[in-house]
DSSP file (Angstrom, degrees, kcal/mol; ACC not computed):
  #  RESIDUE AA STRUCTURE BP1 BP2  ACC     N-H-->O    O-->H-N    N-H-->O    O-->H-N    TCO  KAPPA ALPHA  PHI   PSI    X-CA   Y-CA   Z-CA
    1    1 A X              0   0    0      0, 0.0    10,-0.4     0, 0.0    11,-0.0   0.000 360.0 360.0 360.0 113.8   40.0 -149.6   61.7
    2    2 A X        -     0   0    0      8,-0.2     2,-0.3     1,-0.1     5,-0.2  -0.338 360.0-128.0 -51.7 130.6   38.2 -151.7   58.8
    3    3 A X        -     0   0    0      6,-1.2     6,-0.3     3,-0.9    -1,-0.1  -0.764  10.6-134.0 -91.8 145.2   38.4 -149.9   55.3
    4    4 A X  S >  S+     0   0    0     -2,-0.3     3,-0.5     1,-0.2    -1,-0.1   0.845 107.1  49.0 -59.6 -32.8   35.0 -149.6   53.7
    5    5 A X  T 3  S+     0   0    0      1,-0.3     2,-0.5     2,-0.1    -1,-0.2   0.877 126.4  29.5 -59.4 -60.5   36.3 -150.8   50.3
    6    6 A X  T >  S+     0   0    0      3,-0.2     3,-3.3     1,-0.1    -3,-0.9  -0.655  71.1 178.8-105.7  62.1   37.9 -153.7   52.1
    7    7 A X  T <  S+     0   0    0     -3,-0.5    -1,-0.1    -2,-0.5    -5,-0.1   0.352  74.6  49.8 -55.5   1.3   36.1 -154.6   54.9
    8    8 A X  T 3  S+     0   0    0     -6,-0.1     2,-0.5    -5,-0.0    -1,-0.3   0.407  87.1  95.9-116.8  -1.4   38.0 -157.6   56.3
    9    9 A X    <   -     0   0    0     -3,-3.3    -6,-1.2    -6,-0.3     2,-0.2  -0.880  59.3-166.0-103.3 128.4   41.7 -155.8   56.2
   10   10 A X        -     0   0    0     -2,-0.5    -8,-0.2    -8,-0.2    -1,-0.1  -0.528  12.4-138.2 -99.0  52.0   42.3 -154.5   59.5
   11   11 A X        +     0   0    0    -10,-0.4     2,-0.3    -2,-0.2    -2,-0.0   0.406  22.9 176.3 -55.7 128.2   45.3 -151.7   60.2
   12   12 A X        +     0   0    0    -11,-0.0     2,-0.3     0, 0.0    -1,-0.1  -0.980   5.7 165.5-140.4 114.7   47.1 -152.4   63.3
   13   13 A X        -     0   0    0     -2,-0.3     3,-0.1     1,-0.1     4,-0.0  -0.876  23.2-174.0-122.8 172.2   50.2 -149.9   63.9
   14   14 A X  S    S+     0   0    0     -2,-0.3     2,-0.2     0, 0.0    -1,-0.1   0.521  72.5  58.1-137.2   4.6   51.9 -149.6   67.3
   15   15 A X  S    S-     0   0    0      1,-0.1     4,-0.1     0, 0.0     0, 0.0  -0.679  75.4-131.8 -99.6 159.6   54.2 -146.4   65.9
   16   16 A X  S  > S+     0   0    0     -2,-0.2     4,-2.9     2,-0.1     5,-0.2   0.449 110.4  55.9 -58.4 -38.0   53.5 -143.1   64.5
   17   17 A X  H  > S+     0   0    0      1,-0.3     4,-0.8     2,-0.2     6,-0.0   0.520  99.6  51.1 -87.8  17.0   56.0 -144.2   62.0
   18   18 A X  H  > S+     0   0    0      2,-0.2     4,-1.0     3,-0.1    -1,-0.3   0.802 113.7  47.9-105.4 -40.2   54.6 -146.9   61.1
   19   19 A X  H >4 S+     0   0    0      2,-0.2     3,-1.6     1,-0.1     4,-0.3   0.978 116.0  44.9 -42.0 -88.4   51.3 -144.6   60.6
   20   20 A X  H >X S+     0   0    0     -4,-2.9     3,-2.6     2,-0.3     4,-1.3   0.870 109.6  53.5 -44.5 -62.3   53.2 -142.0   58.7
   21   21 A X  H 3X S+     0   0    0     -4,-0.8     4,-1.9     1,-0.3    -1,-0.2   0.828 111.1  50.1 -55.5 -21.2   55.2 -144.5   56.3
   22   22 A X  H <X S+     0   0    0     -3,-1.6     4,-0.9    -4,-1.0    -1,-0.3   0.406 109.0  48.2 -93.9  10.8   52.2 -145.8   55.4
   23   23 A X  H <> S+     0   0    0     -3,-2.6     4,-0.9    -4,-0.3    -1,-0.3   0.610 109.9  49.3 -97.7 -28.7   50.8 -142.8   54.8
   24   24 A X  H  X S+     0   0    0     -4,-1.3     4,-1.9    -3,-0.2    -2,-0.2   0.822 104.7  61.5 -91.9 -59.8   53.6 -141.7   52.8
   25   25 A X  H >< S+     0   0    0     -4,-1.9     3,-1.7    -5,-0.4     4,-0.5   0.968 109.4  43.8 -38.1 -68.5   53.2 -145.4   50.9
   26   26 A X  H 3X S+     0   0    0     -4,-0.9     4,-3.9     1,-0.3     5,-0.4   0.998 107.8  62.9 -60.3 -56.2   49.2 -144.1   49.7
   27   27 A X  H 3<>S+     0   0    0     -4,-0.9     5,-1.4     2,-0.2     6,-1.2   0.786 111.2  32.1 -41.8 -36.9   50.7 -140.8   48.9
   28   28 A X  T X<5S+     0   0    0     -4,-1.9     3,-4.0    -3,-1.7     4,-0.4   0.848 118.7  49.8-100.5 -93.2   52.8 -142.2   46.2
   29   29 A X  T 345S+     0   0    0     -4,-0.5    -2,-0.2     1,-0.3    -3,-0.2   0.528 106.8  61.0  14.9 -45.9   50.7 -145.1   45.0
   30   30 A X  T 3<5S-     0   0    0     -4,-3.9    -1,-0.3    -5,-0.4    -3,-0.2   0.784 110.4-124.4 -68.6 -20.0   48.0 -142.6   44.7
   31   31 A X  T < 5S+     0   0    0     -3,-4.0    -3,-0.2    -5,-0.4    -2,-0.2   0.732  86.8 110.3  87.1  28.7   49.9 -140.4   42.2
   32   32 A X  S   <S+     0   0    0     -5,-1.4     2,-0.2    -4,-0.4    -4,-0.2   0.622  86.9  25.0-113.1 -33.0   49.6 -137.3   44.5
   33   33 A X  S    S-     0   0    0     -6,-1.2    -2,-0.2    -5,-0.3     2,-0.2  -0.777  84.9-112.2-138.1 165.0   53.9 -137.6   45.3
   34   34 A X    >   -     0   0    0     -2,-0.2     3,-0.6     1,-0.1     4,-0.3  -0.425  40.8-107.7 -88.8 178.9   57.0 -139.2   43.1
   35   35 A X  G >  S+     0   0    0      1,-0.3     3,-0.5    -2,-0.2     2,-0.5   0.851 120.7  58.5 -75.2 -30.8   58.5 -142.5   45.1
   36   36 A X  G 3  S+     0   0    0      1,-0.3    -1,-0.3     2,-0.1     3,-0.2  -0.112  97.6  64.6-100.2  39.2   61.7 -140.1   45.9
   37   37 A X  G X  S+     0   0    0     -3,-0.6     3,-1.0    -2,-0.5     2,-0.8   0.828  71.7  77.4-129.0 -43.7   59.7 -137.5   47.7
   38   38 A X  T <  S+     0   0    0     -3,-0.5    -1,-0.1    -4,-0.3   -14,-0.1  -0.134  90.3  63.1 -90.7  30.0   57.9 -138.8   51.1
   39   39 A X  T 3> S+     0   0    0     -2,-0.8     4,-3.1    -3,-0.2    -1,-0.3   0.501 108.2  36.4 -99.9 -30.8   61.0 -138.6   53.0
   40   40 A X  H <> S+     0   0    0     -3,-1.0     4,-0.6     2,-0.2    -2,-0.2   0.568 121.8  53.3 -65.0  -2.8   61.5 -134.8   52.7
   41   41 A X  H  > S+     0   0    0     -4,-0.2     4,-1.7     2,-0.1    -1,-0.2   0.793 109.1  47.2-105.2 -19.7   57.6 -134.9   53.0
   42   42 A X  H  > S+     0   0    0      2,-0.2     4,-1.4     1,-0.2    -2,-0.2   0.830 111.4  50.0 -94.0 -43.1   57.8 -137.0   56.2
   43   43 A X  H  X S+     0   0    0     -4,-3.1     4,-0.9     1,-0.2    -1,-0.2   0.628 111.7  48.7 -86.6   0.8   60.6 -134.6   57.8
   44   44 A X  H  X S+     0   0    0     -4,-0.6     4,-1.0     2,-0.1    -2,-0.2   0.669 108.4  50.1 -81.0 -16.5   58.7 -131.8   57.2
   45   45 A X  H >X S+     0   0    0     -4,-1.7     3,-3.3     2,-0.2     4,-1.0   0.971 115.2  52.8 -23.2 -92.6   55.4 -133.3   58.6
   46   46 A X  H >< S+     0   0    0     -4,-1.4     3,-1.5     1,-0.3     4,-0.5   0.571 105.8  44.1  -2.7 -88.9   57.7 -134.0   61.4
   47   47 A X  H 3X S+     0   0    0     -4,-0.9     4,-2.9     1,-0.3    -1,-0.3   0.678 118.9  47.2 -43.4 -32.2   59.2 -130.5   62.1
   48   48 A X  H <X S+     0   0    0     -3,-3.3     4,-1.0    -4,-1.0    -1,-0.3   0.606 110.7  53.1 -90.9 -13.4   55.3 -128.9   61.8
   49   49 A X  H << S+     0   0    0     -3,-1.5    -2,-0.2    -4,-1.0    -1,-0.2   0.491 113.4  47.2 -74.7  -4.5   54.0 -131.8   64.2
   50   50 A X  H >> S+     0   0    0     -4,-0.5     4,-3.4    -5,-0.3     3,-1.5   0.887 112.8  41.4-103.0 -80.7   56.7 -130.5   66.2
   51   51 A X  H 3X S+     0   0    0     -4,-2.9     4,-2.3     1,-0.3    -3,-0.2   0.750 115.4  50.0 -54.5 -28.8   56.1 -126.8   66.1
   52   52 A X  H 3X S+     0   0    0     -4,-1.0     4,-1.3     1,-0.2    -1,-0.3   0.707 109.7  62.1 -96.9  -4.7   51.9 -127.1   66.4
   53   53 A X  H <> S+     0   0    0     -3,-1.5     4,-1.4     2,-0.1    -1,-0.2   0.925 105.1  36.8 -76.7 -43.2   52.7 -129.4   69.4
   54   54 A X  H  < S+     0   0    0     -4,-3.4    -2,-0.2     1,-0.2    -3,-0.2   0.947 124.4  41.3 -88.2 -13.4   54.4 -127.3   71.5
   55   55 A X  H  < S+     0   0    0     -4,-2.3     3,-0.2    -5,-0.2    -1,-0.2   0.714 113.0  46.5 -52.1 -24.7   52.4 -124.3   70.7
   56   56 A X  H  < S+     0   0    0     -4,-1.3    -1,-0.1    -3,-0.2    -3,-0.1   0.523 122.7  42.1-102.9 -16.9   48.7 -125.6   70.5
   57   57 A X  S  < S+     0   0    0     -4,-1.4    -1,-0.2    -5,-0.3     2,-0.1  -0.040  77.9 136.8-137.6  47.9   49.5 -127.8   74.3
   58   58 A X        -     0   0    0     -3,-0.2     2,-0.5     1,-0.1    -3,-0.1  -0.318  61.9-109.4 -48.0 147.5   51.5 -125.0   76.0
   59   59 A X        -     0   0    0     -2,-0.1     2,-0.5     2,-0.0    -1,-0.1  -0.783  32.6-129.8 -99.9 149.8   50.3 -124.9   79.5
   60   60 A X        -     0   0    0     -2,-0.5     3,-0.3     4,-0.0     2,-0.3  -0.900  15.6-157.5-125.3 140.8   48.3 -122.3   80.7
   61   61 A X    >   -     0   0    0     -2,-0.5     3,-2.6     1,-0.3    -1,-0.0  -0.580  63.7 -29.1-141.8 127.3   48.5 -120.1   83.4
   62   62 A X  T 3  S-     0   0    0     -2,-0.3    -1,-0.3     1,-0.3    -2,-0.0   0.909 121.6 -45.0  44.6  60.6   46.2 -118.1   85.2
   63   63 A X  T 3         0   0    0     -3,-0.3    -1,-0.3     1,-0.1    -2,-0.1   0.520 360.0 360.0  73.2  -0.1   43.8 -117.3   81.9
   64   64 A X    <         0   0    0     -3,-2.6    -2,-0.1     0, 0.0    -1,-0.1   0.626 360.0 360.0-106.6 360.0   46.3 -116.6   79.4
């Protein structure tokens, strides 16, 4: 996806973690987290990507 600020750099990931580190990467850079932070922020992501997956894409049975 082309950033508007930089239209000719193009993000190509073929992971989630690749997704996520670099997400982690802006997070700190931005000043929003300290450098030491985005792996406790990245294995609680995790653990609530976890939990709202299997809740939100339960299958569902007979209307319920």
């Amino acid at each position: 996806m082309p950033l508007p600020i930089l239209p000719d750099i193009v993000l190509q990931y073929t992971s989630f973690k690749q997704i996520t580190d670099d997400i982690s990467d802006a997070r700190v850079y931005g000043g929003i987290q300290l450098p030491h932070e985005p792996g406790a922020d990245a294995q609680f992501g995790h653990a609530i990507g976890i939990a709202v997956y299997k809740k939100k894409f339960n299958r569902v049975h007979n209307g319920d």
